[in-house]
C-alpha positions, 0 to 999 in steps of 0.5 A: 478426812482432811488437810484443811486444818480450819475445817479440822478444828471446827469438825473436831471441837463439835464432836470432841464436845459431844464424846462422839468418837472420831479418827483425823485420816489425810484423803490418801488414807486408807479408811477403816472398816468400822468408819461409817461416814466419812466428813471432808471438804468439796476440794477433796472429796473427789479424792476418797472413795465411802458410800456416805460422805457430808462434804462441806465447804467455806460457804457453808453454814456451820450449823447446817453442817454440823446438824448434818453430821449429827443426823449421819451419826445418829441414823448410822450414814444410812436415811433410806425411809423417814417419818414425818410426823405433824401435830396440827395447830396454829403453831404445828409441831413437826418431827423427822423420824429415822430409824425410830430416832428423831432426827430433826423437830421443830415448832412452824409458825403457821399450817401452811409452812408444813408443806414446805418444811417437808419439801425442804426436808425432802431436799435435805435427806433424799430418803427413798420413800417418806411417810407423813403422818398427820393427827386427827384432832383440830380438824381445821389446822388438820384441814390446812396442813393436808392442803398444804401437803399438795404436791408432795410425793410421799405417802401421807396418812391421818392418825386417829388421836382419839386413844386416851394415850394420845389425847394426854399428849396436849402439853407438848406440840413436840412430844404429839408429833413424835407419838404421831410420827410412831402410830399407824394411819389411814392414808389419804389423797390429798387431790380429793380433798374437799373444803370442811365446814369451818365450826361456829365456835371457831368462827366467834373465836377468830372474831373474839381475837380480831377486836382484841387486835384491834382494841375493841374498834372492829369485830370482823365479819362471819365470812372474812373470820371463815377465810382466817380459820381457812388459812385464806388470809391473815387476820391482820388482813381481815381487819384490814378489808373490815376497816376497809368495808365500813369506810366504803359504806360511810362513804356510800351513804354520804353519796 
């Protein structure tokens, strides 16, 4: 429900393109029954009465709101419960669920940004209540994705991916985070989370990486390749302190 013909033709053509159908209604329009959300801009939308309004303006960036449009169709105007599930690896793999729909997926570059991806997700949707179903497996990218959850006020559960029917899923960080996102959980308290042991095979894994970084030079220390599995520092970082140690101690035996 427009007059602004811009903001008309750009809603228009994304639909149009799309084969999703639409009516063009002025705001002093009566609006059918059978409409399930209403598209307008911030000047009008004071003007129209609908229980589900996106209202856009120039500011916007068209492909936030255009993906808002297509959430509202595909969830039929009405995100009252979300489920957030979280493939852990080095590169998660996280999707929002709605009405059994996936409405948003995406691959994050670390475990870290999970939490704030779901902090934004929160923002974005208001959903009155939200599941977040973490898998079992990678234990330590599972550990940093759950530290990362803190603060968030959502039910959060850990889902066991021992079935064989989970266990094939490894090609496809995407695929697993729906198949998370689906299967029932044990909900946990993040508050009570406790540090884990960081697996020797990781640890001569992050030292493997480090020398292949830094071209052979240095191989970095049991301690700093811990704090890497950690999620503490980065491994660039690590090499960094390493170079930084071995200069320290030349200069200590010079003295």
């Amino acid at each position: 429900m427009t007059q602004d013909f811009t903001v008309y033709y750009k809603i228009a053509k994304f639909l149009s393109d799309r084969n999703i159908s639409y009516i063009h209604l002025q705001p002093e329009d009566l609006v059918p029954p059978d409409v399930t959300v209403i598209i307008t801009t911030k000047e009008e939308s004071d003007k129209i009465e609908h229980p589900n309004k996106i209202v856009i303006t120039r500011e916007n960036d068209i492909n936030e709101f255009l993906e808002n449009i297509l959430v509202f169709m595909r969830s039929g105007g009405n995100i009252e419960h979300i489920i957030i599930g979280v493939d852990p690896g080095e590169d998660p793999g996280l999707v929002v669920l709605n009405n059994g729909i996936v409405i948003s997926a995406k691959h994050l570059k670390k475990p870290e940004e999970v939490g704030k991806e779901v902090k934004r997700i929160l923002r974005k949707y208001s959903p009155k209540s939200c599941i977040i179903r973490v898998g079992s497996l990678s234990g330590i990218y599972m550990y940093r994705v759950l530290k990362s959850l803190k603060g968030v006020d959502a039910r959060i559960e850990i889902v066991d991916e021992t079935t064989t029917s989970l266990r094939l899923r490894r090609n496809s960080d995407i695929l697993a985070a729906i198949r998370i996102a689906m299967r029932s959980g044990r909900e946990i308290d993040i508050d009570t989370l406790e540090e884990i042991d960081v697996p020797k095979g990781l640890i001569r894994d992050i030292q493997r990486r480090s020398r292949i970084l830094s071209k052979g030079k240095i191989t970095i220390s049991r301690d700093l390749a811990i704090e890497v599995a950690l999620g503490k520092i980065s491994l660039e970082k690590a090499i960094e302190k390493m170079y930084e140690r071995k200069r320290h101690n030349k200069l200590s035996i010079k003295e």
